[in-house]
SERO-199237 format. One line per 4 residues: their letters; for each residue x, y, z of C-alpha. Coordinates in nm, 3 decimals, always signed. Each point is the difference from the previous one (the first is absolute). Example, Ala and Ser with C-alpha at 12.3 -4.5 7.8 and 13.67 -1.06 7.14 Angstrom:
REM SERO-199237
AS) +1.230/-0.450/+0.780 ~ +0.137/+0.344/-0.066
This chain:
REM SERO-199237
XXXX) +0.000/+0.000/+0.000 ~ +0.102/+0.351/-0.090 ~ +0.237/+0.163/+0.272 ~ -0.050/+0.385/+0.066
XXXX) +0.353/+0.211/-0.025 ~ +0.180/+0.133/+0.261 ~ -0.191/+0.355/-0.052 ~ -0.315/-0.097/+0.233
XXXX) +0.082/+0.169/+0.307 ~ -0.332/+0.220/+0.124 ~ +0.110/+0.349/+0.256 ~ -0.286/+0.196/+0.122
XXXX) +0.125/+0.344/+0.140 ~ -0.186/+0.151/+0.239 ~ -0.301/-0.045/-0.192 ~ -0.325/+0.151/+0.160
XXXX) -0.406/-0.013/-0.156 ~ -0.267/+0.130/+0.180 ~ -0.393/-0.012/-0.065 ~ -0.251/+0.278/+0.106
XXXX) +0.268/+0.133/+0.258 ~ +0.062/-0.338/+0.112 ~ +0.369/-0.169/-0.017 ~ +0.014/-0.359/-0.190
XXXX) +0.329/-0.035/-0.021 ~ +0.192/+0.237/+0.251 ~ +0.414/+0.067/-0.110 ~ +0.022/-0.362/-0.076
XXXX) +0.370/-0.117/-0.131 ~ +0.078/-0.334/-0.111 ~ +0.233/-0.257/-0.210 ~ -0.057/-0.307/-0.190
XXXX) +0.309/-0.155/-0.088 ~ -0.048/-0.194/-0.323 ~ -0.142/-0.353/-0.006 ~ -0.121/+0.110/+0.330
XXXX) -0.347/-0.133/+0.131 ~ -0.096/+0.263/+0.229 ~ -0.386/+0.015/+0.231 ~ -0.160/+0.273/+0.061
XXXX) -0.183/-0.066/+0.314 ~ -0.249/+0.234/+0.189 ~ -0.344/+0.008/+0.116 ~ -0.269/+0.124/-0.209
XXXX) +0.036/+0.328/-0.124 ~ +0.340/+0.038/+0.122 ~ +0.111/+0.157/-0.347 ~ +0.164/-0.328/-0.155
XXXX) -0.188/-0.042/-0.287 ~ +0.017/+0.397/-0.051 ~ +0.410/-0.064/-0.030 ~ -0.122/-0.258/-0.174
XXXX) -0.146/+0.173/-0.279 ~ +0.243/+0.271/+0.038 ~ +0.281/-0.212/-0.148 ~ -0.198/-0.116/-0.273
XXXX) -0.105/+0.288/-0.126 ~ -0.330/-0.023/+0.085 ~ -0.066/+0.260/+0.191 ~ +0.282/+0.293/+0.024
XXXX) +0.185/+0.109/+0.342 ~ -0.038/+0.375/+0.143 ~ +0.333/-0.002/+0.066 ~ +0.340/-0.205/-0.023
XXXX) +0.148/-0.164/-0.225 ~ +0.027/-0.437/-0.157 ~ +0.218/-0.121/-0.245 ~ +0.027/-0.343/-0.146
XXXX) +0.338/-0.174/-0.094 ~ +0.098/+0.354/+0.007 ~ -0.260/+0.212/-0.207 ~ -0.218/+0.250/+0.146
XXXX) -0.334/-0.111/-0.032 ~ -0.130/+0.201/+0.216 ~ -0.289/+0.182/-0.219 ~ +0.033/-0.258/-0.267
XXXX) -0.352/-0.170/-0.106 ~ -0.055/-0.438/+0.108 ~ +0.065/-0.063/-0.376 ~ +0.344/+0.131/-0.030
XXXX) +0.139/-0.105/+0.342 ~ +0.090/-0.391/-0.118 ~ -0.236/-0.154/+0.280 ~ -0.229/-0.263/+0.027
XXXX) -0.265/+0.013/+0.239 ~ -0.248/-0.294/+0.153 ~ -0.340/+0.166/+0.196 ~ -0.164/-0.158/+0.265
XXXX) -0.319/-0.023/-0.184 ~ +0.238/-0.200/-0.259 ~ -0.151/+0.264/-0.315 ~ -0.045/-0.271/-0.272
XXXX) -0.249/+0.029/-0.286 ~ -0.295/-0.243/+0.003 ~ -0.051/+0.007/-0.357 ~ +0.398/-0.086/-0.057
XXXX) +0.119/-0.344/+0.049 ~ +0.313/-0.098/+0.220 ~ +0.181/+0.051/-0.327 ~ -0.127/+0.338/-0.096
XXXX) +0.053/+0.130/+0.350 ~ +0.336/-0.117/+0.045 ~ +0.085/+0.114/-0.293 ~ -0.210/+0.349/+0.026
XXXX) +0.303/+0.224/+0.102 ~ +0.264/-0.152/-0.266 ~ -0.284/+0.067/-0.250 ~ -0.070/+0.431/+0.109
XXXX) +0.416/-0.038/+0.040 ~ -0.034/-0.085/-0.419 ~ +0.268/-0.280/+0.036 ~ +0.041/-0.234/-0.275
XXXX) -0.274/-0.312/+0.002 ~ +0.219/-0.256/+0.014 ~ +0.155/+0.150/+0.298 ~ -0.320/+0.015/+0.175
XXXX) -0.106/-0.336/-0.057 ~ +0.393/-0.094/+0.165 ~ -0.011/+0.191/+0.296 ~ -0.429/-0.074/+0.073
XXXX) +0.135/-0.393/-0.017 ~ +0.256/+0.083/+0.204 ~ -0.208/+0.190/+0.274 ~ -0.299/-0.274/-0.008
XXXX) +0.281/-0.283/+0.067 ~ +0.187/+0.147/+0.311 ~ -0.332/+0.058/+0.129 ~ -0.104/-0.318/-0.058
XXXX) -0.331/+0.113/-0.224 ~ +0.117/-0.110/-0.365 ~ -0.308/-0.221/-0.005 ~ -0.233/+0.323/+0.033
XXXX) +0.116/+0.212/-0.308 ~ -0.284/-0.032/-0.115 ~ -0.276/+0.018/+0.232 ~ -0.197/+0.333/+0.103
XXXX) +0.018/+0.093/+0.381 ~ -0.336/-0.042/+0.111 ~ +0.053/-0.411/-0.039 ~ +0.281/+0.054/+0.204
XXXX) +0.067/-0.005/+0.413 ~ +0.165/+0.337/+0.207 ~ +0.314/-0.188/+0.005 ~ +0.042/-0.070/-0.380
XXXX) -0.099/+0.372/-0.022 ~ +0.276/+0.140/+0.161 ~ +0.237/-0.246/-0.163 ~ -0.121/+0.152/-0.307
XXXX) +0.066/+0.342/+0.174 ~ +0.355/-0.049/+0.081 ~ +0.094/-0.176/-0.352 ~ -0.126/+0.255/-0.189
XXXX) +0.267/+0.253/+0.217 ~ +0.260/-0.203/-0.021 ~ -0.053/-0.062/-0.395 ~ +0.099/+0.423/-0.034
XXXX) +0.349/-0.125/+0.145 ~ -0.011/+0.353/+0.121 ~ +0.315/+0.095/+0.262 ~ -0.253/+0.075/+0.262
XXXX) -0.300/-0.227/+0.157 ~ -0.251/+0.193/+0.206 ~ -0.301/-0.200/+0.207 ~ -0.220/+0.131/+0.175
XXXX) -0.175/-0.229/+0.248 ~ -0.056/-0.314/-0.248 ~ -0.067/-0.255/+0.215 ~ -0.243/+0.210/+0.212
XXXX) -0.310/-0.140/-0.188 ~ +0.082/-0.361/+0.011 ~ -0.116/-0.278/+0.299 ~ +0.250/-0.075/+0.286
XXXX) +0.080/-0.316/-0.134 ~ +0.055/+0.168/-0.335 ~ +0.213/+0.259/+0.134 ~ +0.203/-0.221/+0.143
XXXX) +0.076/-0.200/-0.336 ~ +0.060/+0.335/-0.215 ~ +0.213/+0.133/+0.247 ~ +0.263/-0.253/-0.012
XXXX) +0.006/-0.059/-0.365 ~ -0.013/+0.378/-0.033 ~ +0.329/+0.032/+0.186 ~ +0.139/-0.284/-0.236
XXXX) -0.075/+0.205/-0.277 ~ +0.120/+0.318/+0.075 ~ +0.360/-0.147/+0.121 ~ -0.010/-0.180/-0.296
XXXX) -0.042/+0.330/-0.272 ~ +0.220/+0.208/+0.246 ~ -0.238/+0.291/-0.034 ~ +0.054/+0.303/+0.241
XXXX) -0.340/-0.034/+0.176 ~ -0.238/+0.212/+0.192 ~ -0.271/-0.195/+0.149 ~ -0.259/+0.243/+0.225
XXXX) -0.194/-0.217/+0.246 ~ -0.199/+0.061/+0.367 ~ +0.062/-0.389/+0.051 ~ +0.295/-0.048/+0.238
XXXX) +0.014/-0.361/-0.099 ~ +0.080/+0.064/-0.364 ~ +0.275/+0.261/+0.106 ~ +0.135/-0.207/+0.214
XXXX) +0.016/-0.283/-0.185 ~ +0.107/+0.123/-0.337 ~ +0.196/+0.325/-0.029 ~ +0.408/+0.023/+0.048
XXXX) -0.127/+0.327/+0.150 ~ -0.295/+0.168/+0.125 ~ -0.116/+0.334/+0.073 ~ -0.240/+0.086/+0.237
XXXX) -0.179/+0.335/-0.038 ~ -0.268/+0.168/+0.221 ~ -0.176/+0.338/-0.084 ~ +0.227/+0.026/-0.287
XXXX) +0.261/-0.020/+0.165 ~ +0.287/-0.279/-0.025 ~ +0.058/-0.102/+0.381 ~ +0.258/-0.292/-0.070
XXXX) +0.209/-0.205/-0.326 ~ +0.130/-0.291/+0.059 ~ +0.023/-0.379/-0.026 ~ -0.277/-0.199/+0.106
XXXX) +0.138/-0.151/+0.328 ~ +0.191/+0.345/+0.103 ~ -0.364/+0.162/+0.004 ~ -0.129/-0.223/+0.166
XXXX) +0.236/-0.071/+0.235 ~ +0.121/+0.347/+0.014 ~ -0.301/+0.246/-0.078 ~ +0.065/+0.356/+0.013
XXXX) -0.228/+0.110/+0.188 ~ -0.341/-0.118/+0.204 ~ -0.210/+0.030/-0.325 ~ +0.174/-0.267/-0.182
XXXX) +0.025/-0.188/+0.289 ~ -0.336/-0.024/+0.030 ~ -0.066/-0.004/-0.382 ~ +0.148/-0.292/-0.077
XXXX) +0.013/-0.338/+0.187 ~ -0.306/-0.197/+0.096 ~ -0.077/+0.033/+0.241 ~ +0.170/+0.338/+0.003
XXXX) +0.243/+0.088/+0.231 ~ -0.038/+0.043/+0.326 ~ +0.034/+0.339/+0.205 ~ +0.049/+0.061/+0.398
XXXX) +0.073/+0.356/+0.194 ~ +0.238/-0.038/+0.269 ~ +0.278/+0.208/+0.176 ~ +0.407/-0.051/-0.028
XXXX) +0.144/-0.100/+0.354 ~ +0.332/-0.034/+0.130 ~ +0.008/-0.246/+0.285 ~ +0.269/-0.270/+0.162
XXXX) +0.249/+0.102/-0.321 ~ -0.276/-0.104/-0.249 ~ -0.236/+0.165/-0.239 ~ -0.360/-0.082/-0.030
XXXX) -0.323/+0.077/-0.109 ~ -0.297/+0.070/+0.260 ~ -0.308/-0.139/-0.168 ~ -0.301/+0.070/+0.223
XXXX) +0.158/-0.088/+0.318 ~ +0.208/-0.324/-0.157 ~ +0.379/+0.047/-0.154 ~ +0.118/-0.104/-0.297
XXXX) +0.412/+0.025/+0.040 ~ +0.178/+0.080/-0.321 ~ +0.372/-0.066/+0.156 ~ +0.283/+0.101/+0.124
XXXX) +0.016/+0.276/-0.213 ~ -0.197/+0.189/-0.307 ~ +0.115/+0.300/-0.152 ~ -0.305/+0.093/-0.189
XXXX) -0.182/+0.024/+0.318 ~ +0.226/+0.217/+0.176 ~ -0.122/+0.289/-0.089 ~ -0.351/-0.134/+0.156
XXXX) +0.092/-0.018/+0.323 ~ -0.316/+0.038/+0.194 ~ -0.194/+0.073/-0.259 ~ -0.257/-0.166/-0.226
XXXX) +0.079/-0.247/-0.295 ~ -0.188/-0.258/-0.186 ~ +0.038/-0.320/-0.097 ~ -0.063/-0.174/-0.291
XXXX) +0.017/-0.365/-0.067 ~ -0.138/-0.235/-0.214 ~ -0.233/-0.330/+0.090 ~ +0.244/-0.263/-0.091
XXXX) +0.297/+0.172/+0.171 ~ -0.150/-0.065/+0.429 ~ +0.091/-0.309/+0.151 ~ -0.345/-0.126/+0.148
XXXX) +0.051/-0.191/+0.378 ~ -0.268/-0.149/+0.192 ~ +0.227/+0.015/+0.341 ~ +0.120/+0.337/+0.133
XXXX) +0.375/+0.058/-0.137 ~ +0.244/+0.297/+0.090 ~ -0.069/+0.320/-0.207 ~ -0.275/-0.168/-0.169
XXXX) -0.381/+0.208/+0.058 ~ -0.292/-0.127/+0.124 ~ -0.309/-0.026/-0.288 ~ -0.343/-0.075/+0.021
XXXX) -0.129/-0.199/-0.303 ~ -0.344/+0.158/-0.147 ~ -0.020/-0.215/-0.319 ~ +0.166/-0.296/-0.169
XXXX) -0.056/-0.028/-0.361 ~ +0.130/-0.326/-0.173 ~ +0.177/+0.049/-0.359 ~ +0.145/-0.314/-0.059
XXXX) +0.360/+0.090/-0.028 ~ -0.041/+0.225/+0.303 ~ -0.233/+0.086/+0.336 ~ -0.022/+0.410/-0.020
XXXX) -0.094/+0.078/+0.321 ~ -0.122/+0.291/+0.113 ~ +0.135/+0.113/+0.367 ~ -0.003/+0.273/+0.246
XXXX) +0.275/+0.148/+0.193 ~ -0.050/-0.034/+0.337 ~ +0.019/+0.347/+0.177 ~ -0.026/+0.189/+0.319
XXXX) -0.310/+0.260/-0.113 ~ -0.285/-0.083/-0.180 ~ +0.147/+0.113/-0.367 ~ +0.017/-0.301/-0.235
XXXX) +0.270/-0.096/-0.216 ~ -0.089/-0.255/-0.281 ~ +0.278/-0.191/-0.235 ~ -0.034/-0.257/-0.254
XXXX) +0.257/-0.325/+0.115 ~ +0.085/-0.269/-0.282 ~ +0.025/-0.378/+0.167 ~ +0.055/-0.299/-0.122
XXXX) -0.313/-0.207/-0.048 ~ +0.089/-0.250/+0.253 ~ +0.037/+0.238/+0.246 ~ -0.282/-0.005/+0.271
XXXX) -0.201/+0.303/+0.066 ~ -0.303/+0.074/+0.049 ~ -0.256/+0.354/+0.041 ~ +0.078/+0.144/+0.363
XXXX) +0.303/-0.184/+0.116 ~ +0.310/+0.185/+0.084 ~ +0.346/-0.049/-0.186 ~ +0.359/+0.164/-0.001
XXXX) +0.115/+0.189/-0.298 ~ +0.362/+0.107/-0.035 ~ +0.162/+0.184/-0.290 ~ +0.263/-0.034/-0.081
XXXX) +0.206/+0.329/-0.010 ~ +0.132/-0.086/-0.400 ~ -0.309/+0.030/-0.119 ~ -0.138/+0.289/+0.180
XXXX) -0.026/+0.301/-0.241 ~ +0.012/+0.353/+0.204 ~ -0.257/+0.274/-0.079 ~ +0.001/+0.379/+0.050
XXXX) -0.308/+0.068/+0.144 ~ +0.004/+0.327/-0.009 ~ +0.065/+0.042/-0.369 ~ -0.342/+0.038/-0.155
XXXX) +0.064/-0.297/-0.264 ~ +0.170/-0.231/+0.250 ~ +0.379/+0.015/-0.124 ~ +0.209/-0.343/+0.042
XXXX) +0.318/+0.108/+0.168 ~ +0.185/-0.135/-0.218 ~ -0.147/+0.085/-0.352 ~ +0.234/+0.197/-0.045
XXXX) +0.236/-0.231/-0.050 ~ -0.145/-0.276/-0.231 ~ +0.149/+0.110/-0.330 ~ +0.302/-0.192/+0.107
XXXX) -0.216/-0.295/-0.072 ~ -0.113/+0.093/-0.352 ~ +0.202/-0.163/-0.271 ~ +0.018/+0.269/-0.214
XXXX) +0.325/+0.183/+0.123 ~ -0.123/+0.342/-0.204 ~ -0.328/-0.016/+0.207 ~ +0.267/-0.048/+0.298
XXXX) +0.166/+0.306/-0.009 ~ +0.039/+0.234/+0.355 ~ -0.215/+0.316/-0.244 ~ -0.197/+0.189/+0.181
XXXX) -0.279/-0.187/-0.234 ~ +0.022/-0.328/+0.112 ~ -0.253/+0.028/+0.347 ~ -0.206/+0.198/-0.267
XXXX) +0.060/-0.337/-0.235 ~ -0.040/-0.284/+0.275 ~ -0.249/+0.116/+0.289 ~ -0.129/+0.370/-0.094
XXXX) -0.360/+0.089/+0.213 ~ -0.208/+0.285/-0.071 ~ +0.215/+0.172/+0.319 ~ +0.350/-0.096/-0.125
XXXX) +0.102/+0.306/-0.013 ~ -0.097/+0.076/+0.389 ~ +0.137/-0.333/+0.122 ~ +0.246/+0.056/+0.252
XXXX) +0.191/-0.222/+0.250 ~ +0.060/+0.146/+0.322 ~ +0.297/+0.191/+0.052 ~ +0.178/-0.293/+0.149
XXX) -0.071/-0.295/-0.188 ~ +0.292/-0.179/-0.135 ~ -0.042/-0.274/-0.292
């Protein structure tokens, strides 16, 4: 199958869009490196599909600036940007068969027939539908739909693949099919990718990076397992995982040489040691951490917190419970524990929860999006070593909030 060149790299400048007053996409840079399969991620109307469109010409930025393998496209029209584009609502003709719509865009393109009739084979077999050229969509299923969707892209061999939630209309079991031989395809036609979805799964699961946006805004980009082991703030923390992470208020205390965590009357001790709590001393923090990460006890244990189970819910692979922090007042604190399924508990017995201090992930509390403590610092993480660099863009790149600019660490914190 036909390789794109080297000239597929997408940069977004600080590209901004606004509707009736209201910001889309808010100062928004990014880079796709080429062959790249990056997610755009984000809850509805978050402005992803807006970027979306943006970089495909399909609807123009107020401001900023994107280039493709180089060129300025910025106020270029769809039709002379060298994209290819599959919609959610998969925009085939019913009165075209699988032929005529794969072959639709090669056609309006005015390339040669015999060309056509190459590249439609070509399309149909890596999507495994070369026995439907020649039947009309309405005899065929959702699934065989989108196929026909995504062939008729990739038959424009265009440097750039754009999707915009594909799978979104398909059944779970569907989903899960497409998204795995979707992911087979793309790494196979080394396209530089940008796939826009609200389904954490998908992102997850599929992109070498993903980017999470929120209010227009681009709040982390990253690999899969460094967001979500390492989100940037408390919004993709809770964003993505399910169930999402978990969140607890407590208060930085020095005691007997150690530091810990007061958590409604209980500690949690972090260690001998922790820099990036220093600067907390006595004051509030949060902590984040996720289901999977708590060791679950049913005997008291040292430094492990007494719970209150409310519900158990069974999942096969895992028990999710649902517990409550035991505390001195009557406030309630409620987290989400992952068990395994042989693992006896039941609704209102007590257990002992410890964390372990690895996988706790410190919050600023009293930063109005909830800034990781160290989010500043996950570029070093990012393979890319020109997204790497110490400019004064890369928190903008990696972890910017609508606030970024009036984040600031007290005076004494040390990283």
């Amino acid at each position: 199958m036909h390789e794109v060149s080297a000239m597929a790299e997408i940069v977004v400048e600080r590209a901004s869009k606004s509707f009736g007053g209201k910001l889309a996409i808010d100062d928004v840079s990014l880079t796709v490196n080429d062959g790249e399969f990056l997610v755009l991620l984000g809850p509805s109307g978050c402005g992803k599909t807006t970027l979306l469109r943006a970089i495909a010409g399909l609807g123009m930025v107020d401001s900023g600036r994107v280039t493709i393998g180089g060129r300025d496209v910025t106020y270029l029209p769809a039709g002379d940007r060298e994209i290819s584009m599959v919609f959610q609502s998969y925009a085939i003709f019913p009165h075209m068969s699988v032929r005529g719509n794969i072959g639709f865009g090669l056609r309006m393109s005015k390339t040669p027939g015999d060309v056509i009739e190459e590249r439609v084979e070509e399309a149909a077999a890596l999507l495994h539908i070369e026995d439907l050229l020649d039947r009309k969509p309405s005899a065929m299923s959702g699934g065989q739909r989108q196929r026909v969707a995504v062939a008729r892209a990739l038959a424009m061999k265009a440097e750039v693949l754009l999707m915009d939630e594909p799978l979104s209309n398909l059944d779970a079991l569907l989903r899960l099919e497409m998204r795995a031989e979707l992911k087979r395809l793309l790494a196979e036609v080394n396209a530089t990718t940008i796939y826009v979805t609200h389904d954490q799964i998908e992102a997850l699961s599929m992109g070498d990076r993903v980017a999470v946006m929120r209010e227009g805004v681009l709040q982390q980009v990253d690999r899969p397992s460094v967001v979500y082991d390492n989100p940037s703030n408390q919004f993709v923390g809770g964003f993505i995982g399910n169930p999402p992470m978990n969140f607890l208020d407590g208060v930085v205390k020095h005691a007997g040489g150690k530091v810990a965590v007061d958590l409604a009357g209980q500690a949690v001790t972090v260690g001998p040691s922790a820099p990036e709590l220093d600067p907390y001393a006595g004051r509030a923090i949060r902590l984040g951490i996720r289901a999977e990460n708590m060791e679950t006890l049913a005997t008291p244990a040292e430094d492990a917190l007494r719970v209150r189970v409310d519900v158990v819910e069974p999942l096969g692979a895992q028990n999710l419970l649902t517990v409550t922090l035991r505390s001195d007042g009557p406030a309630r604190h409620p987290m989400k524990v992952s068990t395994h399924p042989t693992f006896g508990a039941a609704a209102g017995q007590e257990l002992w929860i410890r964390f372990p201090p690895e996988q706790i992930r410190w919050i600023d509390p009293q930063h109005r999006a909830g800034f990781a403590l160290k989010a500043l610092y996950l570029a070093r993480y990012n393979p890319n070593p020109r997204l790497a660099e110490p400019t004064p863009a890369t928190p903008r790149r990696f972890c910017k909030v609508r606030a970024a600019k009036a984040v600031r660490m007290p005076a004494n914190h040390k990283p």
